[in-house]
C-alpha positions in Angstrom: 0.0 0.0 0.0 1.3 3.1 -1.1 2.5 5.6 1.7 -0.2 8.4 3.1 0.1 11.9 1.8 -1.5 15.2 3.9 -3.4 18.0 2.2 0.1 19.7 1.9 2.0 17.0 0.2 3.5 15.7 3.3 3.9 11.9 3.9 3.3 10.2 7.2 7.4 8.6 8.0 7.7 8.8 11.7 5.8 7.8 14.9 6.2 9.1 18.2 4.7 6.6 20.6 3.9 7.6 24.4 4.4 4.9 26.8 3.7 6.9 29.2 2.4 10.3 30.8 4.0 9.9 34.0 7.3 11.7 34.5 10.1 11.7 37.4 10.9 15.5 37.0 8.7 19.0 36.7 11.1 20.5 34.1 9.6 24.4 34.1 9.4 24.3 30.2 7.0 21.0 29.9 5.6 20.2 33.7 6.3 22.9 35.7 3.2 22.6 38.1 3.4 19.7 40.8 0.5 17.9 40.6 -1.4 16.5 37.3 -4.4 14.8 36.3 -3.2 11.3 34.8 -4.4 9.2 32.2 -6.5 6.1 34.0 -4.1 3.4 34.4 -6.4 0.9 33.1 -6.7 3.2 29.8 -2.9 2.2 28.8 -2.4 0.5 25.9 -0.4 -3.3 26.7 2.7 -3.6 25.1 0.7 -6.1 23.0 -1.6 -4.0 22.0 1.0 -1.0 21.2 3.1 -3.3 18.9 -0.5 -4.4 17.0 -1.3 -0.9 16.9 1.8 0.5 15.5 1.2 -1.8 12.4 -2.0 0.6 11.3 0.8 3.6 10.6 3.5 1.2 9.1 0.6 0.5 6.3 0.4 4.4 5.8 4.1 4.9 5.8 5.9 4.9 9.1 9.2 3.6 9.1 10.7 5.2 11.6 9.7 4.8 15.9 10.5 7.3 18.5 9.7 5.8 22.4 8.8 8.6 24.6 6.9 9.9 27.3 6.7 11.7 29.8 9.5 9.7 31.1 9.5 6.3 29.3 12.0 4.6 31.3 9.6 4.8 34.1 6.8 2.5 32.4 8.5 -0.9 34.0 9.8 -3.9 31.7 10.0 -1.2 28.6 13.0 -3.5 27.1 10.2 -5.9 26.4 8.5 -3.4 24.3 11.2 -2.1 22.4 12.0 -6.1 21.8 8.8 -6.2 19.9 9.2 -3.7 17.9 12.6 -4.3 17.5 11.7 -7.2 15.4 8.9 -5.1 12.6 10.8 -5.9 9.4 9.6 -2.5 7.8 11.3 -0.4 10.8 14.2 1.7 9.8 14.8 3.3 12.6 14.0 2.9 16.8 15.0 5.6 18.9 13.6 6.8 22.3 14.0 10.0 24.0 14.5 10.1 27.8 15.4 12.3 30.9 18.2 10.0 31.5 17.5 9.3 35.6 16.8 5.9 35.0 18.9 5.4 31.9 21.9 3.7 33.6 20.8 0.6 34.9 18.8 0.0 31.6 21.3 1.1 29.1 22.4 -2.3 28.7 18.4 -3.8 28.6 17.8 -1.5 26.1 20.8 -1.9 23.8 20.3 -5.6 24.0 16.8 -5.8 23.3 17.7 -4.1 20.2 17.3 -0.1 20.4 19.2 1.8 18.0 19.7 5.1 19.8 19.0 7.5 22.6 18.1 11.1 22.7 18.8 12.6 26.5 18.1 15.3 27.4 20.5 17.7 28.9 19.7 21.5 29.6 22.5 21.8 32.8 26.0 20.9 34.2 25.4 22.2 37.2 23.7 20.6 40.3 22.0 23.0 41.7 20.5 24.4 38.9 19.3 21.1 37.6 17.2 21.1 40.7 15.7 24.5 39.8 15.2 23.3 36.7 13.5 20.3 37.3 12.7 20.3 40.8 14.7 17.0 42.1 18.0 16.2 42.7 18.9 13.9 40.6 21.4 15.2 38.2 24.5 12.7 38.9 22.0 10.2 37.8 21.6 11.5 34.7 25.7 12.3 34.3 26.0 8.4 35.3 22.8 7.5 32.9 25.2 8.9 29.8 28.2 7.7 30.7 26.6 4.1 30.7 24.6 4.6 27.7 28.4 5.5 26.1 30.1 2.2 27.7 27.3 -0.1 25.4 27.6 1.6 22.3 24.3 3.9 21.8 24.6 6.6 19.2 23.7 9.7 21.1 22.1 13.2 20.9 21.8 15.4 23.8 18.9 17.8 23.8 18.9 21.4 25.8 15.7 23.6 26.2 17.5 26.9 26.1 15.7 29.5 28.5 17.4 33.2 28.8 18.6 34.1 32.3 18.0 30.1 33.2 21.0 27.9 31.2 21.6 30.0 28.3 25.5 31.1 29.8 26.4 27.0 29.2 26.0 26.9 25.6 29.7 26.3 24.8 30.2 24.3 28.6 27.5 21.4 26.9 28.9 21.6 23.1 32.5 20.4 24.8 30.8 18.2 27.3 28.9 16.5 24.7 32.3 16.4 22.5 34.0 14.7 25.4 30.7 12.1 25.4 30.8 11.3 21.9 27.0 12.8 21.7 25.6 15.6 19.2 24.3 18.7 21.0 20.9 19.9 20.0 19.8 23.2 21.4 16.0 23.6 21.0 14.0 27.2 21.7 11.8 27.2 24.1 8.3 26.4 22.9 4.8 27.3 23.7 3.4 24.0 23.9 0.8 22.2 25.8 2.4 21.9 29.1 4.2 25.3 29.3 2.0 27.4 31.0 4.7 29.8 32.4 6.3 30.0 28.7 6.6 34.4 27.7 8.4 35.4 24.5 10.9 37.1 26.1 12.6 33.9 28.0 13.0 32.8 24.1 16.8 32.6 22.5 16.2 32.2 19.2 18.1 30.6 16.4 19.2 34.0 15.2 20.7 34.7 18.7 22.1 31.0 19.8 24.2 31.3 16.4 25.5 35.3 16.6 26.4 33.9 20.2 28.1 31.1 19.2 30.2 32.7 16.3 31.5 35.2 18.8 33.3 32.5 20.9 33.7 29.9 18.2 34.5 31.4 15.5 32.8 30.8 11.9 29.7 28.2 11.5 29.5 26.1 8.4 25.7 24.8 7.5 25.1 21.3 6.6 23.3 20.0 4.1 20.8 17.5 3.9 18.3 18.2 6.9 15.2 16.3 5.1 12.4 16.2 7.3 14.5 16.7 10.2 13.6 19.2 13.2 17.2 20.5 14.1 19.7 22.2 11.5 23.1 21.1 12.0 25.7 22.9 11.7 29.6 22.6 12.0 31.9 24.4 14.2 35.5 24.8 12.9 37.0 22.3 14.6 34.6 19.8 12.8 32.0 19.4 15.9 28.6 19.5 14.4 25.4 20.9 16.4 21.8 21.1 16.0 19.7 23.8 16.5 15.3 23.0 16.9 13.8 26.8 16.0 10.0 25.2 15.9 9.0 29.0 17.5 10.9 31.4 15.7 11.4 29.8 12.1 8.9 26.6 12.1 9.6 23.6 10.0 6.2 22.5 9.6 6.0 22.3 5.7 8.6 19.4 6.3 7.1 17.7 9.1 6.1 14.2 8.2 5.6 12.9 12.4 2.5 11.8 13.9 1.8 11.5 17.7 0.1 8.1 19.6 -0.4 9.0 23.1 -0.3 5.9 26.0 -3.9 5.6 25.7 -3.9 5.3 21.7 -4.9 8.6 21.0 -3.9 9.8 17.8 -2.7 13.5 17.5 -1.1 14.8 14.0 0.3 17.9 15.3 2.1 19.1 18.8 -0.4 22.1 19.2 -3.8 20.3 17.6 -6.5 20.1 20.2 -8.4 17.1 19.0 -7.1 13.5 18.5 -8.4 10.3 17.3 -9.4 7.6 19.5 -7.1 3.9 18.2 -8.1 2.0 21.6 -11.7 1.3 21.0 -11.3 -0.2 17.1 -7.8 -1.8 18.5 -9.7 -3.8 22.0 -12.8 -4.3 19.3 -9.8 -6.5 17.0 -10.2 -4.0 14.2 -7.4 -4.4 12.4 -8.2 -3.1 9.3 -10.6 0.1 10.5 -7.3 1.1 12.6 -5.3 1.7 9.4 -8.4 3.2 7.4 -8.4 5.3 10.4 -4.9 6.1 10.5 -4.7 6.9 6.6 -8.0 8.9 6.2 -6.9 11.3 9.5 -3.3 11.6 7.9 -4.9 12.3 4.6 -7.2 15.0 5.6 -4.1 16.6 7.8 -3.8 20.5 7.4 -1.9 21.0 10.9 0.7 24.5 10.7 0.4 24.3 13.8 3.7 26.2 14.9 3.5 28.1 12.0 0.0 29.3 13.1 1.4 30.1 16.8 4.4 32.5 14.9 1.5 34.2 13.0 0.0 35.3 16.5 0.1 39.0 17.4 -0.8 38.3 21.4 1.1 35.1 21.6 1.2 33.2 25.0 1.2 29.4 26.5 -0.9 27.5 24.1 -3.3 26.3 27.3 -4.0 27.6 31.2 -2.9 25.3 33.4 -6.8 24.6 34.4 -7.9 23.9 31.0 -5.1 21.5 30.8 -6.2 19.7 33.8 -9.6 19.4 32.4 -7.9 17.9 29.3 -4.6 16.4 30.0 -4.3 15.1 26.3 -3.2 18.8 25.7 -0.5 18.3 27.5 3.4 18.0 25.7 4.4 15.3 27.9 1.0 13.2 27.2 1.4 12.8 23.3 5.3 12.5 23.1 6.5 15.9 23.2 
């Protein structure tokens, strides 16, 4: 069956499957209140039922799975999961994006049951601001998380939020850190998403900044070619270190987004900011097979989401949601459909 195409062209390539809503830290640019309303336990798709579901979008396109969260690592036995869909002989590419707190006595698990590679994220080197950050105090374990995620082999990326006044003095301190780990730094702006209800345009650094910055101290940046669909544009410092850099607020890339969103409860969402989704579950527990990817391709099909785009456009921009209206819906939230 021939892939999906949207209303703009746009095929459907990559999944980002929530295990998860839960999350071990209140990171101030995703959770930053300290108490949620979570999805019903009981609601959860099985691991079972995730690797049947998953099959739907592989018929519309996807080749490529992204585990995430919240915090995936803390839905237990997740090597089991990522065995199963280790073993789709359409996937291209597993990945899984994590906090890294839990990361080092899994590392191993995870590499073994046959994950390809690990986005962490990253946004301090310092202690004490980690815990202002993210309101625990578990930073070491995420310096300890890396280092073991190194010792097995993973191919690593290293994602940083960048928030002026917050973390934005360690931008050269994480590109040598990450040199020394082997990892490529991403620094992504700080978006208005569901989640980030204390998010003002002001605590932005945008691309056009982060790079001015960095050619002061660095010297000259070289472009890379051949971003694709990707979200960060790389770039190369002069001694040869390549970076990324994810601008989804000041210079969106939606016209090249080809990523659709399945939160834990198999709610399909095709864009960060939409505020409606498309219940999988029910057709999935009914044995559905083939409704699920008539579902999947007709929503894709139909997809007209500029979502970040839309949110530049806005003359009175602020946080997508109120931190009420999200409790009301917690599907709105970034860390419920995979950020």
């Amino acid at each position: 069956m021939n892939g999906a195409r949207d209303t703009f062209g746009r095929p459907l390539r990559s999944l980002r499957l929530s295990v998860t809503d839960r999350c071990n830290l209140r990171c101030k640019y995703c959770m930053p209140e300290e108490n949620y309303r979570w999805l019903p336990s009981d609601h959860l798709l099985s691991f079972e039922e995730t690797s049947e579901l998953v099959e739907a979008f592989a018929a519309a396109g996807v080749e490529a799975l992204r585990v995430t969260g919240g915090e995936p690592l803390v839905r237990r036995e997740l090597p089991v999961l990522i065995g199963l869909l280790a073993q789709k002989p359409w996937l291209r590419d597993l990945s899984l994006t994590t906090n890294g707190v839990l990361l080092g006595p899994l590392a191993a698990a995870l590499r073994q049951a046959g994950l390809h590679r690990l986005t962490v994220s990253l946004d301090t080197l310092e202690a004490t601001r980690f815990r202002q950050l993210t309101g625990r105090d578990t930073h070491q374990a995420v310096l300890d998380g890396l280092a073991e995620a190194a010792r097995v082999g993973f191919p690593l990326k290293l994602d940083t939020v960048v928030m002026r006044g917050v973390n934005d003095d360690e931008l050269v301190p994480l590109l040598d850190f990450a040199a020394r780990l082997g990892a490529e730094l991403r620094f992504i702006e700080y978006m208005d998403v569901g989640g980030a209800t204390r998010w003002r345009q002001e605590d932005v650094v945008s691309r056009a900044e982060l790079l001015q910055r960095l050619a002061t101290q660095l010297g000259e940046l070289e472009p890379l070619a051949g971003r694709g669909s990707a979200p960060a544009e790389r770039f190369r410092l002069r001694d040869g270190r390549a970076f990324g850099i994810i601008a989804s607020t000041t210079q969106p890339f939606c016209g090249a987004c080809d990523r659709a969103r399945l939160t834990a409860d198999g709610t399909l969402f095709t864009c960060l900011y939409a505020t409606a989704g498309l219940d999988l579950k029910t057709p999935l527990r009914r044995g559905d097979g083939p409704a699920l990817e008539a579902l999947v391709r007709e929503r894709w099909l139909g997809r007209g989401d500029r979502g970040a785009e839309q949110r530049l456009a806005l003359l009175d921009r602020g946080p997508l949601a109120p931190a009420a209206v999200l409790r009301e819906e917690p599907r709105l939230e970034m860390h419920t459909r995979g950020g």
